[in-house]
SETOR-864742 format. One record per residue (C-alpha): residue in three letters; z, y, x. Coordinates in steps of 0.5 Angstrom, whole numbers, plus 500, padded with zeros to 3 digits. Layout:
% SETOR-864742
["ALA",[Z,Y,X]]
...
***
This chain:
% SETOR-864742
["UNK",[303,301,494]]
["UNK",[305,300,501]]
["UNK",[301,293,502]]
["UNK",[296,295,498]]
["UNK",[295,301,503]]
["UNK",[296,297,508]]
["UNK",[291,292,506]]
["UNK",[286,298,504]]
["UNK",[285,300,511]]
["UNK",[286,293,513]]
["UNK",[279,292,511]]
["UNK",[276,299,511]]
["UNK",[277,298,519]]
["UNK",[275,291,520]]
["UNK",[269,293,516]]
["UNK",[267,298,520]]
["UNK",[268,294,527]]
["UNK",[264,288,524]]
["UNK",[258,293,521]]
["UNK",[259,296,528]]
["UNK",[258,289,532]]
["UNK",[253,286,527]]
["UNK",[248,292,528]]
["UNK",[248,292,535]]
["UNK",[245,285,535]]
["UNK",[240,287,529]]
["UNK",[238,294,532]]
["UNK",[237,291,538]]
["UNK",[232,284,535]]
["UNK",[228,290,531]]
["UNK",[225,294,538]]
["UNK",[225,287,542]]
["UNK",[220,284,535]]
["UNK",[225,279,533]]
["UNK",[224,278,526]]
["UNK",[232,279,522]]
["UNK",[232,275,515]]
["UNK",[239,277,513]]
["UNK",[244,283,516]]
["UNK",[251,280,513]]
["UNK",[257,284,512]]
["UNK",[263,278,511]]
["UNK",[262,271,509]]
["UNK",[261,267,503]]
["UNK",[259,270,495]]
["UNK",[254,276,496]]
["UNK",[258,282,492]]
["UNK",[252,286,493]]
["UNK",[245,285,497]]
["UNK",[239,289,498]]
["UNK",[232,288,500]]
["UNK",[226,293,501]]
["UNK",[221,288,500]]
["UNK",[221,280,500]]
["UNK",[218,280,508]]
["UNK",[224,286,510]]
["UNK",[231,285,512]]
["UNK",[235,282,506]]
["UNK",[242,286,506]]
["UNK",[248,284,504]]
["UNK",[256,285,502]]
["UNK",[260,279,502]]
["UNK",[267,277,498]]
["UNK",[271,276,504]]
["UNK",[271,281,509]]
["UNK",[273,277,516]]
["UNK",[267,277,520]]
["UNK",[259,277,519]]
["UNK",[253,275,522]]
["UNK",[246,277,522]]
["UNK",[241,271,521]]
["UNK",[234,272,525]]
["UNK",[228,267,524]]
["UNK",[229,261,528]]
["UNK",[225,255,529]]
["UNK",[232,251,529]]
["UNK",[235,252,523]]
["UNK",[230,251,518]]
["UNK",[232,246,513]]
["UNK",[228,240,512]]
["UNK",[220,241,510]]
["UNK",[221,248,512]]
["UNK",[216,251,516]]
["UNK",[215,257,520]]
["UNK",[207,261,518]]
["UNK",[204,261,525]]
["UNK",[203,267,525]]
["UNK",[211,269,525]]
["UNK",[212,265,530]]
["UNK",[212,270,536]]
["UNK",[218,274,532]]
["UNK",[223,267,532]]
["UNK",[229,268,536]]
["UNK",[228,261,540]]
["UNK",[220,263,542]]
["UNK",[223,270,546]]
["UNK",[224,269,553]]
["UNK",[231,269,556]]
["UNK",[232,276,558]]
["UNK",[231,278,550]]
["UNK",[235,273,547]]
["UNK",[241,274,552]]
["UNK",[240,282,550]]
["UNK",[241,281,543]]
["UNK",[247,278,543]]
["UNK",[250,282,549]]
["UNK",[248,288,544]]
["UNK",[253,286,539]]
["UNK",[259,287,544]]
["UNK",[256,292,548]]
["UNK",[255,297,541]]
["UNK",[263,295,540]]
["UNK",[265,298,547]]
["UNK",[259,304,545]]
["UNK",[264,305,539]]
["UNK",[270,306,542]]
["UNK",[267,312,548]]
["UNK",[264,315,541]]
["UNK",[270,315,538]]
["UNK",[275,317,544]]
["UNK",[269,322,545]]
["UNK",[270,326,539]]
["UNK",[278,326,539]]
["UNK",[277,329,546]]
["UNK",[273,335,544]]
["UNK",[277,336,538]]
["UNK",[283,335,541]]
["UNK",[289,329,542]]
["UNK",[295,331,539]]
["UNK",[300,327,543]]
["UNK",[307,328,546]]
["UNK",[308,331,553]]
["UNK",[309,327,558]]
["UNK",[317,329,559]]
["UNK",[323,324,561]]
["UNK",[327,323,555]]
["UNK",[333,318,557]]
["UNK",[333,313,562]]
["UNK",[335,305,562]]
["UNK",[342,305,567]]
["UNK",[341,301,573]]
["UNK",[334,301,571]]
["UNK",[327,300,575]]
["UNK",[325,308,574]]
["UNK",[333,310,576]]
["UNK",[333,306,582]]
["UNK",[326,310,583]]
["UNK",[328,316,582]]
["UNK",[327,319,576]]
["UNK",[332,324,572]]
["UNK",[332,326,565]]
["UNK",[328,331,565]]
["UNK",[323,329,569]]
["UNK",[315,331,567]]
["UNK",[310,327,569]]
["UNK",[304,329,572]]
["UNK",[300,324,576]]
["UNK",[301,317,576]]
["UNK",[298,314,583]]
["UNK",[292,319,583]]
["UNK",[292,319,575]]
["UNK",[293,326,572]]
["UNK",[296,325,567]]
["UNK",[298,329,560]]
["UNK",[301,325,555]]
["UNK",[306,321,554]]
["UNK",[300,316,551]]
["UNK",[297,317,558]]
["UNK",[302,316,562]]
["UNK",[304,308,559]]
["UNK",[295,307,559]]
["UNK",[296,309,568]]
["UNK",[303,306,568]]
["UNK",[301,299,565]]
["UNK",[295,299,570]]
["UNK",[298,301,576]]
["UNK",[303,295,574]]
["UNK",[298,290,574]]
["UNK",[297,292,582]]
["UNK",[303,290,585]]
["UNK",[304,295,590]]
["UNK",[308,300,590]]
["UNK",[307,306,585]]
["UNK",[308,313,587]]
["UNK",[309,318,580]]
["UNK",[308,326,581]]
["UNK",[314,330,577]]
["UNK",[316,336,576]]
["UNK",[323,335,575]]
["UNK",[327,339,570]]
["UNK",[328,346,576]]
["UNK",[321,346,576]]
["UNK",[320,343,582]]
["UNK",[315,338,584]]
["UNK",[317,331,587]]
["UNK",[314,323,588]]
["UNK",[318,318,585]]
["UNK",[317,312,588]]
["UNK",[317,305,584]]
["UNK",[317,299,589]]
["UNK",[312,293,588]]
["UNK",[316,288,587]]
["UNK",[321,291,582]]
["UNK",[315,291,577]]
["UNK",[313,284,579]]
["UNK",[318,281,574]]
["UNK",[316,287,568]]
["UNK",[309,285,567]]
["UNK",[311,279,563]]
["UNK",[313,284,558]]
["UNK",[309,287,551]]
["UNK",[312,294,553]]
["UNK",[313,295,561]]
["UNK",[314,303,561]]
["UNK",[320,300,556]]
["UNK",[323,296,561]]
["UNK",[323,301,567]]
["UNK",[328,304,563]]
["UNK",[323,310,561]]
["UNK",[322,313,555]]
["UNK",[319,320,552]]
["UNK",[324,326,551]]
["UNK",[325,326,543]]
["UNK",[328,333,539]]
["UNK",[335,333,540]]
["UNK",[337,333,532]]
["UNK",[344,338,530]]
["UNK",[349,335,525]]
["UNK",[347,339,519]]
["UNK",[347,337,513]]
["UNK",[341,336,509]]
["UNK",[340,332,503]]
["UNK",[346,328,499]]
["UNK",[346,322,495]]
["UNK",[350,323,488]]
["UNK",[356,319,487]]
["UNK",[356,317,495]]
["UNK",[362,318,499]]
["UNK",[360,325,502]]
["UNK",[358,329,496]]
["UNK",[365,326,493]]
["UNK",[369,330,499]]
["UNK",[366,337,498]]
["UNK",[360,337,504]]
["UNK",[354,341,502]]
["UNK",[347,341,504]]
["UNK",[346,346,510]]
["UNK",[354,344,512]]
["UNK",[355,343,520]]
["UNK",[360,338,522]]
["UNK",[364,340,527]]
["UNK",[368,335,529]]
["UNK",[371,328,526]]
["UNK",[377,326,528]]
["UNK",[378,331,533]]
["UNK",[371,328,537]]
["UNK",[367,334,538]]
["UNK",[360,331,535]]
["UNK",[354,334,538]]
["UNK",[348,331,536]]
["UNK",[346,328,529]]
["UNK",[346,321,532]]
["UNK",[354,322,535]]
["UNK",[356,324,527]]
["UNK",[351,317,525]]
["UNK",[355,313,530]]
["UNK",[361,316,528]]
["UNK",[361,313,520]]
["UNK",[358,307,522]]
["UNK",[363,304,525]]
["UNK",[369,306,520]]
["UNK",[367,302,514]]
["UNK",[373,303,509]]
["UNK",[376,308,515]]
["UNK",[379,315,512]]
["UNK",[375,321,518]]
["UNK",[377,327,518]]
["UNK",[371,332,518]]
["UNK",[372,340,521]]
["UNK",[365,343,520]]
["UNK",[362,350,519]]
["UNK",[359,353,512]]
["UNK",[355,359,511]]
["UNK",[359,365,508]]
["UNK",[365,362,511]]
["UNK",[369,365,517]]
["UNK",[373,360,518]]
["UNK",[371,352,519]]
["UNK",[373,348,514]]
["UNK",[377,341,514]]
["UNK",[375,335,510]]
["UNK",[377,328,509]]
["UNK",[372,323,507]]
["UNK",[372,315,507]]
["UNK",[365,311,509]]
["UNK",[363,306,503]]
["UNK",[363,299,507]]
["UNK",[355,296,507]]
["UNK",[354,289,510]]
["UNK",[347,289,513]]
["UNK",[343,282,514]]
["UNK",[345,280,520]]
["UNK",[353,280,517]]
["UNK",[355,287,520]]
["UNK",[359,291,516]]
["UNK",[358,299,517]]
["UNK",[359,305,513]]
["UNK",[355,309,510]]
["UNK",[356,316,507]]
["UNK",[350,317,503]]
["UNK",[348,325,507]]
["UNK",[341,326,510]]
["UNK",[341,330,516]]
["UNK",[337,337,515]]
["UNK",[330,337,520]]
["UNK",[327,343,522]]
["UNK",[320,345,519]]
["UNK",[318,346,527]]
["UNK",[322,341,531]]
["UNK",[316,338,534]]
["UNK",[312,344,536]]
["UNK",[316,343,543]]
["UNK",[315,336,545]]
["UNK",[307,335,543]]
["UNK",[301,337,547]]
["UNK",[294,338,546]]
["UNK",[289,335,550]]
["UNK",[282,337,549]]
["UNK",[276,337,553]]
["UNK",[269,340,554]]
["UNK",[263,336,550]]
["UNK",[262,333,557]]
["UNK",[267,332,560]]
["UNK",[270,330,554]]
["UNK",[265,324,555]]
["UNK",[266,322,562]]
["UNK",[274,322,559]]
["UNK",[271,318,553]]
["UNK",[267,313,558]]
["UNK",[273,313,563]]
["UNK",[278,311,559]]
["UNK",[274,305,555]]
["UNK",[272,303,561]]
["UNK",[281,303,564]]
["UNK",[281,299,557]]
["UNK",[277,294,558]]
["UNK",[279,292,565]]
["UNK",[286,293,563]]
["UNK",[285,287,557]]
["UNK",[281,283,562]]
["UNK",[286,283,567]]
["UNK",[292,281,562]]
["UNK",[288,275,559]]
["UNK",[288,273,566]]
["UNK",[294,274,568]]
["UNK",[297,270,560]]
["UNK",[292,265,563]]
["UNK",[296,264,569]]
["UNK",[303,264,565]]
["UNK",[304,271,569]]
["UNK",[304,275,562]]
["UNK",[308,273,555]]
["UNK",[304,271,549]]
["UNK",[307,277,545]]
["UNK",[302,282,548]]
["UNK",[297,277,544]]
["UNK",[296,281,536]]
["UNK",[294,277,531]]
["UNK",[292,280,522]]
["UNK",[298,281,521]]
["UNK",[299,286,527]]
["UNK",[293,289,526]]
["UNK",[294,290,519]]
["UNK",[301,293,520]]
["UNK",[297,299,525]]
["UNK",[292,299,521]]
["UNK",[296,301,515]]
["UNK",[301,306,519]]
["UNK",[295,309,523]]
["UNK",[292,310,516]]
["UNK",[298,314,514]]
["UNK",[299,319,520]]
["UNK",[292,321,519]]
["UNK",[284,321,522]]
["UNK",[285,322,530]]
["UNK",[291,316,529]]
["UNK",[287,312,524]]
["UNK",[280,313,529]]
["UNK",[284,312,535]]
["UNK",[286,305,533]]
["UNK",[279,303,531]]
["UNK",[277,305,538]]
["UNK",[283,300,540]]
["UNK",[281,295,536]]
["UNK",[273,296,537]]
["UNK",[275,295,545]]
["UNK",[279,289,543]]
["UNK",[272,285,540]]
["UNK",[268,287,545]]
["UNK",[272,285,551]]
["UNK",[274,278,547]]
["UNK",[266,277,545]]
["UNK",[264,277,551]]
["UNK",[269,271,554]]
["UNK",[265,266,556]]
["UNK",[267,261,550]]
["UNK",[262,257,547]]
["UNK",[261,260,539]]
["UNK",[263,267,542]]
["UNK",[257,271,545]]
["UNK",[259,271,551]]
["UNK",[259,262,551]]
["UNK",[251,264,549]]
["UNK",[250,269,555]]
["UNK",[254,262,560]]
["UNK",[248,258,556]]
["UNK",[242,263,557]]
["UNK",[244,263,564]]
["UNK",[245,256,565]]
["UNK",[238,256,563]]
["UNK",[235,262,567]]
["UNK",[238,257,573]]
["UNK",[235,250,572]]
["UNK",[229,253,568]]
["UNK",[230,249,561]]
["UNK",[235,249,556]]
["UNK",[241,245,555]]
["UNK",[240,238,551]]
["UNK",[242,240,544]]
["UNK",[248,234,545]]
["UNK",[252,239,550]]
["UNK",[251,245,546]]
["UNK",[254,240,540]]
["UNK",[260,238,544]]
["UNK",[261,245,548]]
["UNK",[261,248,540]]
["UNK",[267,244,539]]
["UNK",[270,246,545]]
["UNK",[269,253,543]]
["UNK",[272,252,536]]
["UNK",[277,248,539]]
["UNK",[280,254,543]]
["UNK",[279,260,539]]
["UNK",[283,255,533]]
["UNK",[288,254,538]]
["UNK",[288,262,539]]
["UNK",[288,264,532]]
["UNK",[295,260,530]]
["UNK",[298,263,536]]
["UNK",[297,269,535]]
["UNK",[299,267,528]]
["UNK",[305,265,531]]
["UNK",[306,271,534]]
["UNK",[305,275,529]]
["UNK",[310,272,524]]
["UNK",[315,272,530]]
["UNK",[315,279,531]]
["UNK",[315,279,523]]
["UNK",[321,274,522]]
["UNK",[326,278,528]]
***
């Protein structure tokens, strides 16, 4: 059922990216007079198709839904003893003059970018829910240590950026990063003062290389701190068999004071087949109780052998009231937020192809089906604002990469129609021939790449 809903968002998100795409082209042909014969969604068997009338735009539902096309009349795709009637000829695709032609295909881009400002827009206005910009635990004799940085610490501003969620501050940070300078972040520290934390250029030189930068300065956000409460038990396992009931607080085991969840977790962990002795607190007790228990062995994938108990720990209804944020504007200013953050975005895609290109960023940043499919699932089960913010990544994503100027992609037709506007004609139908097969070429070498990184990621 998970890889059915995985699969299920998958396609609903690439169908509406790819009919968000395709549409800027075919909106854009209509108002310039160029005449549309198909608006396809996917490629190959036509599932569904419809057509107002035989001289109206025929549109149709393919069986595989990994891109789509819109065919527009072209004097250069009749099959042989075709012909075009004379009086359609002012609407062919061919006939238009460069600035038409170059505005229908940048078009198809351009509306993916629009997608995105629309989206953001909406979430802006009804609010982005996200995590509070605090300073959980810091990576010793790290980056963000050596600059300063206390758990605790709320950022506010990044370089001049005002931040306000931790989702903002990785977006300001990763973009600062790629400067090189010296970045200086506004906090306010844990006593409610506010102070600048000083990362050195040359510190997070070496850092750009990785997917996940803010993780290797050494900064994550604040998470909920659980306390080791007893929630559910699995029948027959080594907890229930001691006497521990749910609702039951450990105290302590071995005499080592356990004051966090995650201390209990450890604890067990490291004691297969070890007897513990456990103090905890029970409702209606006036005295800790003492029990003893021994964790069954379990031999994970990798050969480590840990304990395990079989308990669950008990989470509060309100746990993370305190750490999230809200953040929500006014329908204007949630408009320049949206454009402005599509606009970071896509500067900062840009800047990390460049630096991939020079060997100064690592191919894991690259994000093939397999990941995109995964995010699509997860964001699909968090729910709509996760879900939609995730189609505004991905609509960027298609807008920036279309228009690299790659032969097969529209930003290669943009580098032929201005060759054209610059020498005054066309380029031979040979050199659009090889420049094809260079393109495919190339984005046949990206697609196995990102496959590769794909399955790296999936296979550890």
């Amino acid at each position: 059922m998970d890889l059915l809903y995985t699969l299920a968002a998958f396609v609903v998100a690439l169908a509406i990216l790819i009919a968000v795409h395709e549409f800027g082209h075919f909106w854009v042909a209509r108002r310039l007079g160029i005449r549309v014969l198909r608006f396809s969604i996917g490629f190959g068997r036509p599932l569904a198709r419809w057509q107002r009338s035989p001289d109206d735009t025929e549109y149709v539902l393919a069986a595989l839904p990994l891109g789509g096309y819109v065919r527009m009349l072209d004097e250069r795709e009749l099959e042989e003893g075709e012909e075009i009637a004379p009086e359609q000829l002012p609407q062919a695709f061919n006939r238009q003059p460069v600035w038409k032609r170059a505005a229908v295909v940048v078009a198809g881009p351009l509306f993916n970018l629009l997608f995105a400002v629309l989206a953001y827009w909406g979430l802006f206005m009804a609010g982005d829910t996200g995590l509070k910009p605090v300073v959980g635990e810091i990576a010793p004799a790290s980056v963000a240590e050596q600059a300063g940085f206390r758990p605790g610490d709320e950022l506010l501003r990044v370089g001049e950026r005002l931040v306000q969620s931790w989702e903002q501050s990785i977006l300001a940070l990763t973009a600062k990063a790629l400067d090189g300078e010296d970045l200086a972040v506004r906090v306010r520290d844990a006593e409610g003062l506010e102070r600048d934390r000083l990362i050195a250029g040359e510190a997070i030189a070496p850092l750009i290389k990785s997917p996940d930068l803010v993780a290797e300065l050494g900064l994550t956000p604040e998470r909920p701190r659980l306390a080791p409460v007893i929630g559910e038990l699995v029948a027959g396992e080594a907890a229930e068999a001691a006497g521990l009931r749910p609702g039951d607080r450990i105290l302590s085991a071995d005499g080592v004071e356990m004051a966090r969840w995650e201390d209990w977790v450890d604890w067990v962990r490291a004691r297969p087949d070890q007897p513990i002795g456990v103090e905890i607190a029970r409702a209606g007790e006036p005295e800790p109780l003492r029990l003893e228990l021994t964790p069954r062995p379990v031999v994970l994938e990798d050969g480590e052998t840990i304990g395990h108990i079989g308990a669950g720990v008990e989470v509060p209804e309100d746990l993370m009231a305190d750490y999230r944020v809200r953040v929500r504007y006014g329908p204007i200013e949630a408009l320049g937020e949206a454009g402005a953050r599509t606009l970071d975005m896509s500067v900062m895609m840009l800047r990390v192809i460049g630096r991939m290109l020079i060997g100064q960023a690592s191919i894991e940043n690259l994000s093939g089906p397999i990941t995109i499919a995964e995010t699509a699932g997860r964001t699909a089960s968090y729910g709509l604002d996760a879900f939609v913010k995730f189609l505004a990544v991905v609509s960027i994503s298609l807008g920036v990469l279309n228009l690299l100027p790659i032969p097969v992609l529209d930003g290669g037709h943009l580098l032929y129609f201005l060759i054209e506007w610059v020498k005054g004609s066309p380029l031979s139908d040979e050199v659009q021939m090889q420049a094809q097969r260079f393109g495919l070429a190339v984005l046949a070498g990206l697609m196995l790449l990102a496959f590769y990184v794909d399955l790296s990621r999936l296979l550890g």
